[in-house]
C-alpha positions as CSV (number, residue, x, y, z in Angstrom):
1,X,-16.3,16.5,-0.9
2,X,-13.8,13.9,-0.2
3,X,-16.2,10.7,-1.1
4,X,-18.0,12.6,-4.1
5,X,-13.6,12.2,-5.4
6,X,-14.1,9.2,-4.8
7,X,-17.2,8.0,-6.2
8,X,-16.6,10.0,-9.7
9,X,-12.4,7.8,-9.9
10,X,-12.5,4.9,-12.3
11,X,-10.2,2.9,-9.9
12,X,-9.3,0.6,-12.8
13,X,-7.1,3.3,-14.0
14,X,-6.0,5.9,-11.2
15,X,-2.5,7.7,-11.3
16,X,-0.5,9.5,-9.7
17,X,-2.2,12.7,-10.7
18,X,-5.5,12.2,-9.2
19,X,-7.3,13.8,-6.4
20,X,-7.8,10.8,-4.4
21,X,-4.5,9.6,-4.5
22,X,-3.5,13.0,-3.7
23,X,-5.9,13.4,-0.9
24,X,-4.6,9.9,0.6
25,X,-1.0,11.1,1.2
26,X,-2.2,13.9,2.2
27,X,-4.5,11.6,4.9
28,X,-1.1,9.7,5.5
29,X,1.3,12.7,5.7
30,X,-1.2,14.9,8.2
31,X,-1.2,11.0,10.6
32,X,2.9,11.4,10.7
33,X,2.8,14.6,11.9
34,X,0.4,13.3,15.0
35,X,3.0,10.8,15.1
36,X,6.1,12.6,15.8
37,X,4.4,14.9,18.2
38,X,5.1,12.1,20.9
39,X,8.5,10.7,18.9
40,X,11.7,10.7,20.3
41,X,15.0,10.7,17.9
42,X,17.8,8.3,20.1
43,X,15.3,8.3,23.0
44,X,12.1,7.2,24.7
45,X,8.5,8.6,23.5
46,X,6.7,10.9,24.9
47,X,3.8,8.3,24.8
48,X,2.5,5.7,27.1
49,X,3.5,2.4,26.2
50,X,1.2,-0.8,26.9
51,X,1.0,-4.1,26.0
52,X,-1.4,-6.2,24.4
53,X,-2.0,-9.8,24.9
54,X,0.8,-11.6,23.5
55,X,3.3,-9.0,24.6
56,X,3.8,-6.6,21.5
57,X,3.9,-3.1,22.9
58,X,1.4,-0.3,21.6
59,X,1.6,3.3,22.3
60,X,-0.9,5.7,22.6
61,X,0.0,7.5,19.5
62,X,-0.5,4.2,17.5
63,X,-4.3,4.8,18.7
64,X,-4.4,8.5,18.2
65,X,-3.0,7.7,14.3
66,X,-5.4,5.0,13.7
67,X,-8.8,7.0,15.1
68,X,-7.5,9.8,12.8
69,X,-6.8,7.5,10.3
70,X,-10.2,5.9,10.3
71,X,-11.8,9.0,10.7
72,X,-10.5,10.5,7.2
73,X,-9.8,7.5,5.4
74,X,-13.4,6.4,5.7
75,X,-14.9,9.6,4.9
76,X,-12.7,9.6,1.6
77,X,-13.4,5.9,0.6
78,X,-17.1,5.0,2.2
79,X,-17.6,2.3,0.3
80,X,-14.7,0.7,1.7
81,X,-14.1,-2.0,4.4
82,X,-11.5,-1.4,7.4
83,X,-9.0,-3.4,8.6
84,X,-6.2,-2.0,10.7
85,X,-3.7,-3.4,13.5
86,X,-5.5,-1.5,16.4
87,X,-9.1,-1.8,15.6
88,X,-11.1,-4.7,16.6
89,X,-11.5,-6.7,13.5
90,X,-14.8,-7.7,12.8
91,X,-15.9,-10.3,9.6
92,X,-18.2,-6.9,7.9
93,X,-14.8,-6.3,5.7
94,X,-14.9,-9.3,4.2
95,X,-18.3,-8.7,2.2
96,X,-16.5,-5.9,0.5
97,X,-15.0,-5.3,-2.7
98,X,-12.3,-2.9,-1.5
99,X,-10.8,-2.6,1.8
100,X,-8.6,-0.1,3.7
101,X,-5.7,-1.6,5.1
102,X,-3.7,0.3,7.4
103,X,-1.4,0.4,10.0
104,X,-0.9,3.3,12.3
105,X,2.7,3.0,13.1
106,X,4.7,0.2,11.6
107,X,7.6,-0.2,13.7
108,X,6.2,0.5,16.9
109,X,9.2,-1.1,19.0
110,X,11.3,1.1,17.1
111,X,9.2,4.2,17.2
112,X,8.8,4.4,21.5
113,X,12.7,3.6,21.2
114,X,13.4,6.4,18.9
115,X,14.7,4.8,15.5
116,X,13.7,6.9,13.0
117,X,12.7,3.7,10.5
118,X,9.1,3.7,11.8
119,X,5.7,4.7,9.0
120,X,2.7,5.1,8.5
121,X,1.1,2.1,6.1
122,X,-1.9,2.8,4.1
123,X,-3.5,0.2,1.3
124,X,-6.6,0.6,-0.8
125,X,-7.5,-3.0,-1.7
126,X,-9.6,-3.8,-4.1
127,X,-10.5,-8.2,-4.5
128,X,-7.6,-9.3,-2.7
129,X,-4.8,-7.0,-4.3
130,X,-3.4,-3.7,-3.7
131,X,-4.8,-0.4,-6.0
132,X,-3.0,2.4,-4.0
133,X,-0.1,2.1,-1.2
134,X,1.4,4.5,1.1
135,X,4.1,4.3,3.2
136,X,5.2,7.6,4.5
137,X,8.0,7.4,7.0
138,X,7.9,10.9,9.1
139,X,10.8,10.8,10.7
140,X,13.2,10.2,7.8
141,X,11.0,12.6,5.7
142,X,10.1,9.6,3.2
143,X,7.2,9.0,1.5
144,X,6.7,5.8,-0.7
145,X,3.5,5.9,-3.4
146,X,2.6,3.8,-5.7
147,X,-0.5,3.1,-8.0
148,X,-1.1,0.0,-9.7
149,X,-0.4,0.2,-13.3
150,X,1.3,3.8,-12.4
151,X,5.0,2.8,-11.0
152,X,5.7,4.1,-7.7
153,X,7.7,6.9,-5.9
154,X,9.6,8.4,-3.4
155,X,8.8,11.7,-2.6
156,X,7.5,12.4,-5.9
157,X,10.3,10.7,-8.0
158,X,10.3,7.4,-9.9
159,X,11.7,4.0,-8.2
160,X,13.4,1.2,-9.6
161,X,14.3,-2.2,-7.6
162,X,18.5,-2.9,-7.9
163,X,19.6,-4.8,-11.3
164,X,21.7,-7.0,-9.3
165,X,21.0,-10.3,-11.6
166,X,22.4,-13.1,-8.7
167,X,23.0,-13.0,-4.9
168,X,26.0,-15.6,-5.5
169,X,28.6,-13.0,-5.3
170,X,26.2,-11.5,-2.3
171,X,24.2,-8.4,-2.0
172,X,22.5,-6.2,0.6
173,X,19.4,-7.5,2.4
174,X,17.5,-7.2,5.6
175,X,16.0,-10.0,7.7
176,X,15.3,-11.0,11.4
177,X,18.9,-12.1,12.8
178,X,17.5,-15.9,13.1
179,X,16.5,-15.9,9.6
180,X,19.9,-14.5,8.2
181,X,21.5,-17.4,10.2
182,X,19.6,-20.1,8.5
183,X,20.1,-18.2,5.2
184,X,23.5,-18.1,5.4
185,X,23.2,-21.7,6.7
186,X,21.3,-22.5,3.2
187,X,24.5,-21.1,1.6
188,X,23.0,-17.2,0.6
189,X,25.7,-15.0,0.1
190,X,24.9,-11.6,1.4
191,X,25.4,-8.0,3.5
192,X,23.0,-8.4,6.2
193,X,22.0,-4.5,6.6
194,X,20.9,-2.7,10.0
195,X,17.6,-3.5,11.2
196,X,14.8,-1.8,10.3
197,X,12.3,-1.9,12.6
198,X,9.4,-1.3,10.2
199,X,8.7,-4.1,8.0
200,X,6.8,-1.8,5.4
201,X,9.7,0.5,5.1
202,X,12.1,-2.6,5.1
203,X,9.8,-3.9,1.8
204,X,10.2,-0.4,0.5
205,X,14.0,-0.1,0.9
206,X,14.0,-2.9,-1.7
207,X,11.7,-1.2,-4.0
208,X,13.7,2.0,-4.3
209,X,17.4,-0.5,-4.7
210,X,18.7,0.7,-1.3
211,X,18.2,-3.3,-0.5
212,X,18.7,-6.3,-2.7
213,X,16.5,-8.4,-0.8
214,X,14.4,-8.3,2.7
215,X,12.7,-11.0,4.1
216,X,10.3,-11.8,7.0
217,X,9.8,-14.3,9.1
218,X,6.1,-15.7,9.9
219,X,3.3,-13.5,11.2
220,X,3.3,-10.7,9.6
221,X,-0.3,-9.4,8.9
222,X,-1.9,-7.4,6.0
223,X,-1.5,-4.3,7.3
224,X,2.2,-4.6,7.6
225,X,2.7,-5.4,4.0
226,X,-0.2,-4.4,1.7
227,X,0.9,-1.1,1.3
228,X,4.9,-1.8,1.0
229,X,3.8,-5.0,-1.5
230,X,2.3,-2.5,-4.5
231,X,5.0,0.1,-4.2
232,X,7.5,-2.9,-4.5
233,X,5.2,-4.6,-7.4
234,X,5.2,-1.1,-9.4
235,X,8.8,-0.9,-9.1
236,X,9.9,-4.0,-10.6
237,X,9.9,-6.2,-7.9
238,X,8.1,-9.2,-5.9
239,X,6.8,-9.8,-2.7
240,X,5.5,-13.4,-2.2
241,X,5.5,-16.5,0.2
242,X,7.6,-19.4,-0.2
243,X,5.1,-21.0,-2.7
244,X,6.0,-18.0,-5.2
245,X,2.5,-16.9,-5.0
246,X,1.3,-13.6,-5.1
247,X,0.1,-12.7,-1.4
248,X,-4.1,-12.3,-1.5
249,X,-5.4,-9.6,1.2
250,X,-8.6,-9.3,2.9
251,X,-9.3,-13.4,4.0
252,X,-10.6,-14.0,7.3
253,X,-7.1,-15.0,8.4
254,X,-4.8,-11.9,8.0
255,X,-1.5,-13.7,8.9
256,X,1.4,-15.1,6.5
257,X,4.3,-17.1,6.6
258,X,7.9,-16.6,5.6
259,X,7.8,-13.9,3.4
260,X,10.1,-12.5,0.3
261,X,11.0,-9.2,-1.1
262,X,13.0,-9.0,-4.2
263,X,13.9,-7.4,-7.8
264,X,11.6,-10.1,-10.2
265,X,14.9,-10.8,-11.8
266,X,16.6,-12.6,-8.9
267,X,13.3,-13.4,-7.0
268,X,13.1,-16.8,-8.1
269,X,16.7,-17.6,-6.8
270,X,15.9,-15.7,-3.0
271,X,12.9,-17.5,-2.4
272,X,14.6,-20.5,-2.9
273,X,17.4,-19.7,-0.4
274,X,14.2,-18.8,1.7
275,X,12.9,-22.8,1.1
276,X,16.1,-24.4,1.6
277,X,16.5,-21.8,5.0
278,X,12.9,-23.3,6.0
279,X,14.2,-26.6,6.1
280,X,16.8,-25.9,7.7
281,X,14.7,-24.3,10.6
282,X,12.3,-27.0,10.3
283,X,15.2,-29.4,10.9
């Protein structure tokens, strides 16, 4: 039933009231509730906690989520490729025209900690960009959609980026402690904000105006920031690398660089505190 939705969507023109996009939060929403069956508030998970190569932890609810995730993703959107932080990648994605990006549990540091600023990031990509993204955040009962063309929402109700119009006079933004040292060093006038563990839900926080500006420092992947990148596109904002360009999904390498998040109005001026921060760091 699920992939006859999707065969019979024009995906040129989806919206907010279709079945698949309703069937995709629904996908998203059903993962958070596996989620929190192992979460913590203030304390430790319930989960095991291992570590891959590298050192970044991973539960075992960020697998549970993502076989569950693959599971009824793919049987909504068959035609699609997979990418996702805990499966293997493998180079069949990148011979199709739309992708699922997804990551189980964005945040996961944060998550077996007990922070309750963890998600659950879903992307339908279609060429490169972002058609649908979901980031529903379980704990703090938050759920971010958007649709391209269609604006974007949080828990059912229309988001707008801040109308802050210049960060001289300083505004509210999230970034890695480092960074916000070498921004401030660059001579960006801001509130640095609490952490938020989850980079998608740190994206998102400037989509809805909670943030002025987030930032994030180099290696983040597609599945952190497909999903967070179209809800902050529909709502009047940008998320790009230093170059200004737009950030192009499903290549073989799935890692960026420094990356900024940012009404479009004042974009321009944060990504070039973000340049002059670079050099700073690079000197």
């Amino acid at each position: 039933m699920l992939s006859l939705i999707f065969r019979h969507v024009d995906l040129s023109s989806i919206s907010h009231a279709d079945a698949l996009v309703a069937s995709f939060t629904e996908v998203a929403r059903s993962a958070g509730d596996l989620a929190l069956g192992f979460f913590r508030p203030g304390g430790r998970t319930s989960a095991e906690v291992l570590h891959k190569a590298g050192g970044s932890p991973v539960t075992e609810a960020d697998l549970l989520v993502d076989r569950f995730l693959k599971e009824r993703l793919c049987a909504l959107a068959p035609e699609a490729g997979w990418l996702s932080e805990e499966t293997e990648d493998t180079s069949a994605r990148l011979s199709k025209e739309l992708v699922l990006v997804v990551d189980p549990i964005d945040g996961t540091r944060g998550f077996a900690r007990g922070d309750l600023a963890w998600a659950i990031a879903v992307a339908l990509v279609r060429d490169g960009r972002p058609l649908l993204g979901i980031v529903h955040a379980p704990a703090l009962a938050e759920t971010y959609v958007a649709v391209k063309g269609g604006g974007a929402r949080l828990n059912g109700k229309i988001i707008e980026v801040s109308k802050l119009r210049t960060l001289t006079a300083g505004g509210r933004i999230a970034a890695p402690a480092t960074l916000a040292a070498d921004l401030r060093r660059a001579g960006l006038q801001f509130e640095l904000q609490p952490r938020i563990p989850s980079l998608a839900m740190r994206i998102a926080a400037v989509a809805s105006g909670a943030l002025d500006a987030g930032f994030a420092s180099e290696n983040s992947n597609d599945w952190d920031i497909a999903a967070a990148d179209l809800i902050l596109d529909e709502a009047g904002g940008r998320l790009a690398s230093l170059d200004g360009c737009a950030i192009v999904y499903n290549r073989s390498d799935t890692r960026h660089g420094v990356l900024t998040a940012a009404p479009a109005q004042i974009h321009a001026e944060v990504n070039a505190a973000a340049r002059r921060a670079r050099g700073a760091m690079a000197g």
